[in-house]
N, C-alpha and C positions, 0 to 999 in steps of 0.2 A: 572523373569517377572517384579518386581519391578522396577528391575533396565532398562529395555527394554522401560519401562512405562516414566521415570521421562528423558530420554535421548529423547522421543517423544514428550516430551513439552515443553524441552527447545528447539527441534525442530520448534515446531509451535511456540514457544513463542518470539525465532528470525524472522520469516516470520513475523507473526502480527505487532510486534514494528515497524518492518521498514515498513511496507507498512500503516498500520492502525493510526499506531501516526505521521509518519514522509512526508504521504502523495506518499507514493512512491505504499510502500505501500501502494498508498498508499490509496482509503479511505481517500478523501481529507474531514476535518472537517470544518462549519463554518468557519472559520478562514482564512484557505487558499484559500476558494470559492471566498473569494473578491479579491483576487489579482489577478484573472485571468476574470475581469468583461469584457474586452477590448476582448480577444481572448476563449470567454465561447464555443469552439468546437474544439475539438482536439484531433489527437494521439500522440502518441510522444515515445522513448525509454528514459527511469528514471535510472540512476545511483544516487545512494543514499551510501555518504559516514558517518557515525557516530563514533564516537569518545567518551570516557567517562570517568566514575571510574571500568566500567564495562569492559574494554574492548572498540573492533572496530567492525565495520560490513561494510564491502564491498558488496551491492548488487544491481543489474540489473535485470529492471522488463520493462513490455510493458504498458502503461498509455493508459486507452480511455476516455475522459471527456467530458460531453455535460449539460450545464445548470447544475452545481450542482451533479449529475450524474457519478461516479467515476467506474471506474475497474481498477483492477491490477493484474497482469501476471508475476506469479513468477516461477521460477527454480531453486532449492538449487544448481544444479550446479553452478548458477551464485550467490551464496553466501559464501561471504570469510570472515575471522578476526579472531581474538583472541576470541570474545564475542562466537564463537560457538563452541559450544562443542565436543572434540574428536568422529571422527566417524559419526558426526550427518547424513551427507549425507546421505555414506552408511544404517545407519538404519533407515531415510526416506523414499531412495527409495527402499531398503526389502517389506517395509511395503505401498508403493503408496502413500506415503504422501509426493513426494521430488517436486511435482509441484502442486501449489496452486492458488487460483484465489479471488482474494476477492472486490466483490460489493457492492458499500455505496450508495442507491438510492436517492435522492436529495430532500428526504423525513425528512433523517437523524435520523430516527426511529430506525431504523435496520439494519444490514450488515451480507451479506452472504459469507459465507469463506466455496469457492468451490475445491473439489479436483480430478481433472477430473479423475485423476487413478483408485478411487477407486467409480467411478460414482456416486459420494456422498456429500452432503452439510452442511454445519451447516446455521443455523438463529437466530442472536443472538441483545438483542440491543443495538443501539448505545450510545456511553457515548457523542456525538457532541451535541446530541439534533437538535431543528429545531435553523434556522438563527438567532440569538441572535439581540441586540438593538447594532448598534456598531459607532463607529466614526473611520476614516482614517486621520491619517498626513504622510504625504510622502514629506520627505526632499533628494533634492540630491545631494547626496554628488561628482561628477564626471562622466565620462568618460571613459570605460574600454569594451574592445573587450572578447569577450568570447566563443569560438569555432569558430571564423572567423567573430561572428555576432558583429556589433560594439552597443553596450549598454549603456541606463544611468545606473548608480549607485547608489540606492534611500536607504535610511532607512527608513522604513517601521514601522510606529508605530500603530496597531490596537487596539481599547480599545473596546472591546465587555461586555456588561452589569456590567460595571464599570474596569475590569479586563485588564489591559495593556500587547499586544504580541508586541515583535519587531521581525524586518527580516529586514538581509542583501540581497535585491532584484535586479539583475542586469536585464531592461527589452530592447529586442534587439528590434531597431528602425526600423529594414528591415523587423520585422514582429510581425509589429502593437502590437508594445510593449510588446510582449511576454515576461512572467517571463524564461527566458533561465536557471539562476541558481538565486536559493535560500537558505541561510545560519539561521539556529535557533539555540539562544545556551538559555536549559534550565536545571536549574537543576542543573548546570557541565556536561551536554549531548548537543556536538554541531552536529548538523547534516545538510550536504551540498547536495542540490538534484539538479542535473544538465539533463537537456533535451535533447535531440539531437535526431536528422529524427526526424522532427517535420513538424506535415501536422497539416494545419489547415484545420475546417470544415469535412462534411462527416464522420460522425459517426453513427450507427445501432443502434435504439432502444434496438434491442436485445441485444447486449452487456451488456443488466444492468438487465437482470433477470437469476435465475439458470435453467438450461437446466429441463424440466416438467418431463423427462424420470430418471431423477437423483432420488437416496434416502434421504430425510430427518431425520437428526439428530437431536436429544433436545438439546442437547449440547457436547460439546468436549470431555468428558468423555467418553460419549455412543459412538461416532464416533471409537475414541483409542481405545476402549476393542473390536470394532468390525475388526480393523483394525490387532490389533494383534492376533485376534482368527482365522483371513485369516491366516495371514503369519506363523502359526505356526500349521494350520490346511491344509494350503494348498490350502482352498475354496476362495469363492469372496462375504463373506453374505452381503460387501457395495451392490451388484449389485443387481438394483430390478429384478424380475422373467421375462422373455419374453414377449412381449405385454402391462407390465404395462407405 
């Protein structure tokens, strides 16, 4: 059981990183809200490639962003690298935990990490905070085509409440400057999020709250012990009762 347990959160703990820090994940934070002030409505499909002391992580998710307003749409299927752990899949989805959904209201208060298998949610808060005091330099550096879009090439340097982020920004000209791909290296952790089927505009309010019929969790702990008391009981105690 132990060992069932600690394989399930470094499960969850690769979905979160890449979507929650890395914005693909992502639970786009203050940070990366301002880079997209020009095209604030959008869907998009997120390849998000990371790189580190850790390891890699190869993962594909579904983006819907409006004002501030993030989801992300993930499937361990579509997650690869060295950084995950033998097996993880597989004992993901045993357990209805291999596709996850995680909403950052543009609140920045709190983010919900939905998991529609097991008709169940967490609500947890957010480390972004509300929009910080920030300044913008944006220098550019060239001229560079990126999935057919042709783009400038900016470094992107943001200082939010004294605190300096850089990004490598390449924004495509044929659609009104969209951030197409974005490069962060922090830590020794560089992470590359590239956009592609990108619709702008037309996005659901609904997309940014968890389904009413869903279970609430206090925390991730509570969720996992419920999850594995299904898979090794056979039941579905994530699922609320009929009618609620």
């Amino acid at each position: 059981m132990r060992k069932s347990l600690s394989v399930l959160f470094a499960v969850l703990a690769c979905g979160v990183t890449a979507f929650a820090q890395m914005g693909g994940g992502a639970n786009f934070d203050s940070t990366l809200d301002q880079l997209f002030d020009k095209t604030p409505v959008f869907s998009a499909t997120l390849q998000t490639v990371m790189s580190g002391p850790g390891g890699s992580m190869n993962a594909s998710s579904k983006m819907f962003y409006d004002h501030g307003n993030s989801r992300s749409e993930m499937d361990m299927a579509n997650v690869s690298g060295s950084s995950l752990p033998p097996n993880a899949l597989a004992q993901a989805k045993a357990m209805g935990l291999d596709k996850v959904v995680i909403i950052a209201p543009s609140s920045k208060t709190k983010v919900f990490t939905i998991y529609p298998n097991l008709r169940a949610y967490i609500s947890s808060p957010s480390s972004s905070g509300a929009t910080p005091t920030s300044n913008i330099q944006i220098t550019k550096l060239g001229s560079e085509a990126v999935d057919g879009h042709p783009c400038v090439k900016n470094q992107v340097v943001l200082t939010l409440n004294g605190q300096p982020h850089q990004f490598m920004v390449w924004n495509a000209t044929d659609l009104n400057n969209f951030p197409v791909q974005i490069s962060i290296t922090d830590q020794g952790t560089t992470a590359t999020m590239n956009f592609r089927n990108i619709s702008l505009g037309n996005v659901s309010a609904s997309q940014f709250q968890p389904p009413s019929s869903y279970k609430h969790y206090d925390n991730v702990q509570e969720l996992m012990q419920a999850a594995i008391i299904s898979h090794v009981g056979g039941g579905t105690p994530a699922t609320p009762p009929p009618g609620r």
